[in-house]
C-alpha positions as YAML, in Angstrom:
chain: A
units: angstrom
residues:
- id: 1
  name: UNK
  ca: [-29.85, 3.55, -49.15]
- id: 2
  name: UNK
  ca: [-26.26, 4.56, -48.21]
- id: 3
  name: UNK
  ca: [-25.43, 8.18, -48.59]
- id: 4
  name: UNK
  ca: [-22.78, 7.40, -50.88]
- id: 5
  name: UNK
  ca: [-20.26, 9.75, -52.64]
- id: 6
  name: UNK
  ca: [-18.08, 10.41, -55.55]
- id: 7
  name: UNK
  ca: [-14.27, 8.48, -55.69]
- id: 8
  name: UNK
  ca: [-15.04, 5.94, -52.99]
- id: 9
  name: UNK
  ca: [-11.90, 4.37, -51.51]
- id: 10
  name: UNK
  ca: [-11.19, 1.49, -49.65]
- id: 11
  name: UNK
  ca: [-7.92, 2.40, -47.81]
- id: 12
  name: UNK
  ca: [-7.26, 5.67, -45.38]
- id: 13
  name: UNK
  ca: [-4.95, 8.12, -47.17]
- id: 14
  name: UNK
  ca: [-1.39, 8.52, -45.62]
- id: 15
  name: UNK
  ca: [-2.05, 12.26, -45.43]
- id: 16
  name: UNK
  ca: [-5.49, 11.93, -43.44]
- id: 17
  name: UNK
  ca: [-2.70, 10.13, -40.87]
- id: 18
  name: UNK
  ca: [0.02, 13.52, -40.59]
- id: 19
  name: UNK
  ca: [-3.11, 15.19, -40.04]
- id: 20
  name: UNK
  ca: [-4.15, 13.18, -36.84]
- id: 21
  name: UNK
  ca: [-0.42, 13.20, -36.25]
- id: 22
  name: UNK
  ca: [0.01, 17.12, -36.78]
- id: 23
  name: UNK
  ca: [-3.23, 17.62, -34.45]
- id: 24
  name: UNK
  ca: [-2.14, 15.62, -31.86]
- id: 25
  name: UNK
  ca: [0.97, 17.52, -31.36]
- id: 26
  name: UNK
  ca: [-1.50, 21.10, -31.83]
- id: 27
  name: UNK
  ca: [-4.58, 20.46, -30.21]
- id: 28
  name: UNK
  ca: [-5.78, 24.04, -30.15]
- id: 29
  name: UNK
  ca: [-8.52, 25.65, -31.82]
- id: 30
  name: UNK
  ca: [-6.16, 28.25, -33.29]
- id: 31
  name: UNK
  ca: [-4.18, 25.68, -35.14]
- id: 32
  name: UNK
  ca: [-7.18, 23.59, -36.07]
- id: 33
  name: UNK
  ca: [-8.65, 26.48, -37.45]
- id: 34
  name: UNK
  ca: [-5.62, 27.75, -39.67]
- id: 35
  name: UNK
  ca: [-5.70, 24.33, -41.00]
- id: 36
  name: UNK
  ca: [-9.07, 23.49, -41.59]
- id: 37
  name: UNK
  ca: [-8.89, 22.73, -45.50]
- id: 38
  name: UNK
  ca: [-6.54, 19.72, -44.18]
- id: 39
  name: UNK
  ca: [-9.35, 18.74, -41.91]
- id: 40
  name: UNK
  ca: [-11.68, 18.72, -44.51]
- id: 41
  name: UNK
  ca: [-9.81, 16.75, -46.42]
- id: 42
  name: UNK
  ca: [-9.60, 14.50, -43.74]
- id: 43
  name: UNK
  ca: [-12.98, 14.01, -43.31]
- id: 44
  name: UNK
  ca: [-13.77, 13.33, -46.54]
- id: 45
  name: UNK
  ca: [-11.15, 10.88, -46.93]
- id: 46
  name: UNK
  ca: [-12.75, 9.41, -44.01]
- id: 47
  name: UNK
  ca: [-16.42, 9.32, -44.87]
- id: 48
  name: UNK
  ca: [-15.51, 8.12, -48.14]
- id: 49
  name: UNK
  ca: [-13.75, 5.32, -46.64]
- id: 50
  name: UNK
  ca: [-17.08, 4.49, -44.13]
- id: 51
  name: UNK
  ca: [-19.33, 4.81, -47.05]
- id: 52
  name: UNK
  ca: [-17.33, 1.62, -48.51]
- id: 53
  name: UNK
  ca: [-17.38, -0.17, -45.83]
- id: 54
  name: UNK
  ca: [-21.17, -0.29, -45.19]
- id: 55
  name: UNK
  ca: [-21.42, -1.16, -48.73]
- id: 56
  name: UNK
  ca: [-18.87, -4.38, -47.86]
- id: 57
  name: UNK
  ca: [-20.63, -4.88, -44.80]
- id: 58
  name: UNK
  ca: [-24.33, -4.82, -46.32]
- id: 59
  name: UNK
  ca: [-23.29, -7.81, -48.47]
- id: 60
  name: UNK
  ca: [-23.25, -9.98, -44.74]
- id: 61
  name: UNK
  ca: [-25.65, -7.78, -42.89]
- id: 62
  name: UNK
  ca: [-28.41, -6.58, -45.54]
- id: 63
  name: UNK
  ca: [-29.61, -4.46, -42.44]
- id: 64
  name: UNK
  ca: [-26.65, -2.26, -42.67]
- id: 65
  name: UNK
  ca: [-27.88, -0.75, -46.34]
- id: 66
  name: UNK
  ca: [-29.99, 1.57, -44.31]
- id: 67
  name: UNK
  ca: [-27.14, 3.52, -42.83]
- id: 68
  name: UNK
  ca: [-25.53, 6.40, -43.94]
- id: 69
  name: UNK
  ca: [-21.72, 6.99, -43.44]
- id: 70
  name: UNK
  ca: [-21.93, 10.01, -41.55]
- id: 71
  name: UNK
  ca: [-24.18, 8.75, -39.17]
- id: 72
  name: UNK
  ca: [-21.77, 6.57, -38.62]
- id: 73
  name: UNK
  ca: [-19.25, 8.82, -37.83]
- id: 74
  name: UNK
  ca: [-18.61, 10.08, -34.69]
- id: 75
  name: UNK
  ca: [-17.93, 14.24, -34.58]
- id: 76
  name: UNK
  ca: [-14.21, 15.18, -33.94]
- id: 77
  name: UNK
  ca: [-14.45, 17.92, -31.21]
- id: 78
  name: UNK
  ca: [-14.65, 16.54, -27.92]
- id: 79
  name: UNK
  ca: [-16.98, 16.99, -24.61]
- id: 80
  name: UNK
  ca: [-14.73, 18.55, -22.17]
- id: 81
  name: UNK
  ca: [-17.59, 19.21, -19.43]
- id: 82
  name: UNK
  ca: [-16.14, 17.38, -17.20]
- id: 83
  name: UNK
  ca: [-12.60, 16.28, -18.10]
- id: 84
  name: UNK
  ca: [-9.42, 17.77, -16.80]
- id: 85
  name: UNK
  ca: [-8.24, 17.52, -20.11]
- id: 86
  name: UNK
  ca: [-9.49, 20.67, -21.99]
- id: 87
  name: UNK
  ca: [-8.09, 19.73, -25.51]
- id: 88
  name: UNK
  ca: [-10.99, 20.57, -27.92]
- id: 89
  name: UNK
  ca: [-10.32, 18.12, -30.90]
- id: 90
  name: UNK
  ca: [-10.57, 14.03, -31.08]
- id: 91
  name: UNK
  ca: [-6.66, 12.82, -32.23]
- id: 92
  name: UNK
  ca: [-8.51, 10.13, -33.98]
- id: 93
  name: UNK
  ca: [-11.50, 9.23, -36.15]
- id: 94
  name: UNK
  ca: [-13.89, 6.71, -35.84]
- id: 95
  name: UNK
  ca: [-17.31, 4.96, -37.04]
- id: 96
  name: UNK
  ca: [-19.83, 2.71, -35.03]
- id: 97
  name: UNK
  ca: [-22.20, 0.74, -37.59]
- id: 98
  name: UNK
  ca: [-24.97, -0.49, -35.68]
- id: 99
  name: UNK
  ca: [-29.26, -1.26, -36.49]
- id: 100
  name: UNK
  ca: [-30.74, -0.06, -33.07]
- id: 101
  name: UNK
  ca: [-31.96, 2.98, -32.12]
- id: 102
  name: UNK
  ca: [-30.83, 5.60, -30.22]
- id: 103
  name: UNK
  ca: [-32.22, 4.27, -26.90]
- id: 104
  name: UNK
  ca: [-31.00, 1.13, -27.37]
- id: 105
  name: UNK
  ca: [-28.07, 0.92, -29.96]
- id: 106
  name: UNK
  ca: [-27.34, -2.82, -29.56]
- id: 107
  name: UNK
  ca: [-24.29, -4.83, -30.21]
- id: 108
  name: UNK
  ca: [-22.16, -2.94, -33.48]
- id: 109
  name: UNK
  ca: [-19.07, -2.62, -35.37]
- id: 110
  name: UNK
  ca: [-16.36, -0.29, -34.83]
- id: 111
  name: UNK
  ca: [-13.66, 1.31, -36.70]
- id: 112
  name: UNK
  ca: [-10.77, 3.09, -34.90]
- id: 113
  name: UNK
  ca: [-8.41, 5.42, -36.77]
- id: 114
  name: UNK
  ca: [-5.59, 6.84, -35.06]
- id: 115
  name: UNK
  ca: [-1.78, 6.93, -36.10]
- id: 116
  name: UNK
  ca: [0.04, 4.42, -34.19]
- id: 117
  name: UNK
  ca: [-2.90, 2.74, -32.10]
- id: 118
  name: UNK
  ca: [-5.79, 1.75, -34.93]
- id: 119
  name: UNK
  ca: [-7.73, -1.08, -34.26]
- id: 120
  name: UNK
  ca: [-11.08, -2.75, -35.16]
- id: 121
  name: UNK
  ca: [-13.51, -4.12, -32.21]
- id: 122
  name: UNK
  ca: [-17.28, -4.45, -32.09]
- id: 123
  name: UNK
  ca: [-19.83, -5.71, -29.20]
- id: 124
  name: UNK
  ca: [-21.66, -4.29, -27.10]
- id: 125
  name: UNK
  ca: [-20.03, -1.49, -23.99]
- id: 126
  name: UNK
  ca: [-21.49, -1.04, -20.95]
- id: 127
  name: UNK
  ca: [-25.66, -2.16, -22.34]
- id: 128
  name: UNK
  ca: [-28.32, -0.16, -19.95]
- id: 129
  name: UNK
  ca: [-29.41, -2.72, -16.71]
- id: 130
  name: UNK
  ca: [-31.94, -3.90, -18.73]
- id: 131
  name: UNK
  ca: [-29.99, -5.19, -21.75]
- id: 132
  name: UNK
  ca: [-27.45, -6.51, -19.56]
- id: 133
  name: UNK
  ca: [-30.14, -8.67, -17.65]
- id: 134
  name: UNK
  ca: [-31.54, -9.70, -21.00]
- id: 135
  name: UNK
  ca: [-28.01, -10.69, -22.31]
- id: 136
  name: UNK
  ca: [-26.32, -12.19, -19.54]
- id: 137
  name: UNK
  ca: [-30.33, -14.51, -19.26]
- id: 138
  name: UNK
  ca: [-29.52, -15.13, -23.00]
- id: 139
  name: UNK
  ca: [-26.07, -16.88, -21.80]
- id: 140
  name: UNK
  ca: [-27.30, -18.78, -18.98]
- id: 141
  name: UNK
  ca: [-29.95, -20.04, -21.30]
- id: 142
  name: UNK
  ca: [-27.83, -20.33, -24.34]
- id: 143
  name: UNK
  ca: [-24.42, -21.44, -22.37]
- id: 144
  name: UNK
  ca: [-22.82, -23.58, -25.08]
- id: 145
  name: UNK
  ca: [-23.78, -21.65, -28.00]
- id: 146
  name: UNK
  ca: [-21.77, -18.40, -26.40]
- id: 147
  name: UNK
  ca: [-18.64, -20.50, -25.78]
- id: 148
  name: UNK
  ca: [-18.43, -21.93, -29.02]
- id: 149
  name: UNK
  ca: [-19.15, -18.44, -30.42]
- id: 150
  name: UNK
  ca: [-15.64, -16.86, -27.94]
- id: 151
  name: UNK
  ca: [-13.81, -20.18, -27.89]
- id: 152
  name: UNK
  ca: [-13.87, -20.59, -32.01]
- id: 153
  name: UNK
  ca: [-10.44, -21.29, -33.47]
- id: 154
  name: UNK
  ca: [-10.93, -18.39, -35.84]
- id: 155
  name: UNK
  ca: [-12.25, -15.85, -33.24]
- id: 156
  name: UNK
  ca: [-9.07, -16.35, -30.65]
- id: 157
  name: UNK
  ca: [-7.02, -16.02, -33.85]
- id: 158
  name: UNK
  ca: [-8.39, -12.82, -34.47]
- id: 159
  name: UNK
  ca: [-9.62, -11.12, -31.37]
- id: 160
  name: UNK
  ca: [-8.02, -13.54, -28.23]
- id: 161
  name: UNK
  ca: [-10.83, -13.26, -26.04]
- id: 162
  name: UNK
  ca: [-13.69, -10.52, -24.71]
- id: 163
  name: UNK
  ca: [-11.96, -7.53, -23.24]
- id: 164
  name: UNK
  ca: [-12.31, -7.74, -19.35]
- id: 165
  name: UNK
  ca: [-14.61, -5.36, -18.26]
- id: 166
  name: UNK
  ca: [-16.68, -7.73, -15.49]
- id: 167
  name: UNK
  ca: [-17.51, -7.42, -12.45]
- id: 168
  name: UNK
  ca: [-15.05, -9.01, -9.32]
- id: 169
  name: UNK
  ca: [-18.36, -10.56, -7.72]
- id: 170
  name: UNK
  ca: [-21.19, -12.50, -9.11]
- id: 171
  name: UNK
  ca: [-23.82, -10.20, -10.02]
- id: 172
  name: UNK
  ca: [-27.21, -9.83, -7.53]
- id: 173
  name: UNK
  ca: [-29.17, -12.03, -10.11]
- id: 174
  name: UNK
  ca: [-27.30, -15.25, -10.02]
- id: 175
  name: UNK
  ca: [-25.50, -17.59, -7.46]
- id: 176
  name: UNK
  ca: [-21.43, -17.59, -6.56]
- id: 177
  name: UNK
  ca: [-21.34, -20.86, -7.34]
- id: 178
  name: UNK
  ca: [-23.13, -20.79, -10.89]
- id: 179
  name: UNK
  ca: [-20.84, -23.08, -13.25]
- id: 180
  name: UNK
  ca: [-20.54, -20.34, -15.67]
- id: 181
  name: UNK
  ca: [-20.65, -17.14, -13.39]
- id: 182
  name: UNK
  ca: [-17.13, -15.75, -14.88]
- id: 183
  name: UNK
  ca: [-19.02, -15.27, -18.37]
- id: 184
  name: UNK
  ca: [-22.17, -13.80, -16.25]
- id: 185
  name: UNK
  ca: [-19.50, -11.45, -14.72]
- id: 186
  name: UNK
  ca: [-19.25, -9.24, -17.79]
- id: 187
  name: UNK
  ca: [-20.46, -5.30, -18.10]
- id: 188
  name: UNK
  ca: [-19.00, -5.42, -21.60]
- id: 189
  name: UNK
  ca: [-18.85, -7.78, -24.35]
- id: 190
  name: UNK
  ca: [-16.20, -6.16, -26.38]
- id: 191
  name: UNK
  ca: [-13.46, -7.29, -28.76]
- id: 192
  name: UNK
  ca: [-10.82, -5.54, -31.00]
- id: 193
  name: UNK
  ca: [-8.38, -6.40, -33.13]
- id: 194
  name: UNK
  ca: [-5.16, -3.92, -33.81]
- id: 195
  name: UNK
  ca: [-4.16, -2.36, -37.27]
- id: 196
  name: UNK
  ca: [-1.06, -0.84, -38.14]
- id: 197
  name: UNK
  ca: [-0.69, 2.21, -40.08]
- id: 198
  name: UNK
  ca: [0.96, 0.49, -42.68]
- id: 199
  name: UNK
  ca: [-2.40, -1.41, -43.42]
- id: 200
  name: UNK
  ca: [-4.60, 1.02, -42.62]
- id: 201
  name: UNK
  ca: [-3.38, 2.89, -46.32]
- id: 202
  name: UNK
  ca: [-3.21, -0.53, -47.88]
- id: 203
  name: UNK
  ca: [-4.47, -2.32, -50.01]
- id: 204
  name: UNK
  ca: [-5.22, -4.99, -47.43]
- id: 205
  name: UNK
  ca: [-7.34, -2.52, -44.95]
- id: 206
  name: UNK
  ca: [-10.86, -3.60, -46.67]
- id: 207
  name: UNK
  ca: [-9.80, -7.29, -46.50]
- id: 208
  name: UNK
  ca: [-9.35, -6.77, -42.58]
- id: 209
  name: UNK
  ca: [-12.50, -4.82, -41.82]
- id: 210
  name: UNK
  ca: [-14.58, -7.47, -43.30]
- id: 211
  name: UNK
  ca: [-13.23, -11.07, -42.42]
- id: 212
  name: UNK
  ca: [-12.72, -9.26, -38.79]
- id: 213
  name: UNK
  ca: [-16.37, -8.57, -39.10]
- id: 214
  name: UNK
  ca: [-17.21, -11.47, -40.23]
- id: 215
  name: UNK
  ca: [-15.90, -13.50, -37.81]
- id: 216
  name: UNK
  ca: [-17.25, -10.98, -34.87]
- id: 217
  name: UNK
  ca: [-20.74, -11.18, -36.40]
- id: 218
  name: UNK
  ca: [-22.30, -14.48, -34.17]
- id: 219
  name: UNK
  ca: [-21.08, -12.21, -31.30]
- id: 220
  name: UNK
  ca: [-22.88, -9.30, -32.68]
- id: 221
  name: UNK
  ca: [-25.87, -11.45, -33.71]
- id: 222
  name: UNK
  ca: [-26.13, -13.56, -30.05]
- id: 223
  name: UNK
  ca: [-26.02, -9.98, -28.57]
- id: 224
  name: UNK
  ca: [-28.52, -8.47, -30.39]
- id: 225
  name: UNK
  ca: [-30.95, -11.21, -30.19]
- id: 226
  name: UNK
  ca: [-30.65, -10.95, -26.69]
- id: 227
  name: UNK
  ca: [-31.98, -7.82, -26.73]
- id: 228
  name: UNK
  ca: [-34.18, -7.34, -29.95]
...
């Protein structure tokens, strides 16, 4: 069952927001470190937010009782290997809720924290060769179904369209002239949906994270079929 903890909350506190703010303008380990009981609290805020969410969530995807919020979370310091940018620390923070494993996570939910540019967006990015055979078969078998999962009334409303991360040419498996080869162009099958900071502390945040997943979940479920 969920790893849940005391004083659950469903909204992000304003202060967890100067935090990302205040880090953002002092990404340095020497700052981070002087002001680690505000991280912390951050955190916490955070995780206690997640753990609410897969609670909401579980109610329309009994699947997602298994998961544990900070599994879900993804760590703040970043993997500056190789990136010209050598700041250490994440300016935002973020969840992926998701039923695969870790070789093949499948299509998920995604929560995006960060002052000024949150959003909420699920799919699947960039699936291994093999999932993306298996999912782009799955659309020239299942054609119709897809569109009327992107093409819904609700959907657009929410989300507009799949991101366009696709290729410029048909890919090696199927013809040029294949009558749906733009949707068998995609790498991605990813959708968001922005939130401003003045609903991500309020009252309304919950309400958005789950009819946005709600309407994203035939995506989700088409997706993950595909590859199951």
């Amino acid at each position: 069952m969920c790893d849940l903890v005391q004083n659950l909350t469903s909204v992000i506190q304003s202060k967890t927001l100067a935090y990302l703010k205040a880090l953002s303008r002092h990404n340095n380990r020497d700052w981070f470190e002087a002001h680690k009981a505000q991280y912390l609290e951050a955190k916490t805020d955070f995780e206690n937010f997640i753990s609410q969410v897969i609670v909401q969530l579980s109610k329309a995807e009994p699947r997602y009782k298994g998961l544990e919020a900070k599994k879900c979370i993804f760590r703040i310091y970043r993997d500056v290997r190789f990136s010209k940018d050598k700041s250490p620390y994440k300016t935002h923070l973020a969840a992926y809720f998701h039923t695969g494993t870790k070789q093949n996570e499948g299509a998920g939910f995604y929560i995006h924290i960060k002052p000024g540019n949150s959003f909420i967006g699920g799919g699947r990015y960039v699936p291994d060769a093999a999932s993306l055979r298996k999912i782009r078969q799955e659309i020239d078998y299942n054609t119709e179904e897809f569109k009327k999962i992107v093409s819904n009334k609700n959907f657009k409303k929410q989300f507009s369209e799949l991101q366009n991360i696709k290729l410029k040419t048909a890919p090696r498996d199927y013809p040029k002239d294949h009558p749906d080869i733009e949707l068998l162009k995609y790498t991605s099958f990813i959708v968001s949906k922005p939130l401003t900071d003045a609903t991500v502390t309020g009252k309304q945040l919950m309400k958005e994270v789950t009819a946005s997943f709600s309407t994203m979940k035939p995506l989700l479920d088409f997706l993950n079929r595909a590859t199951d």
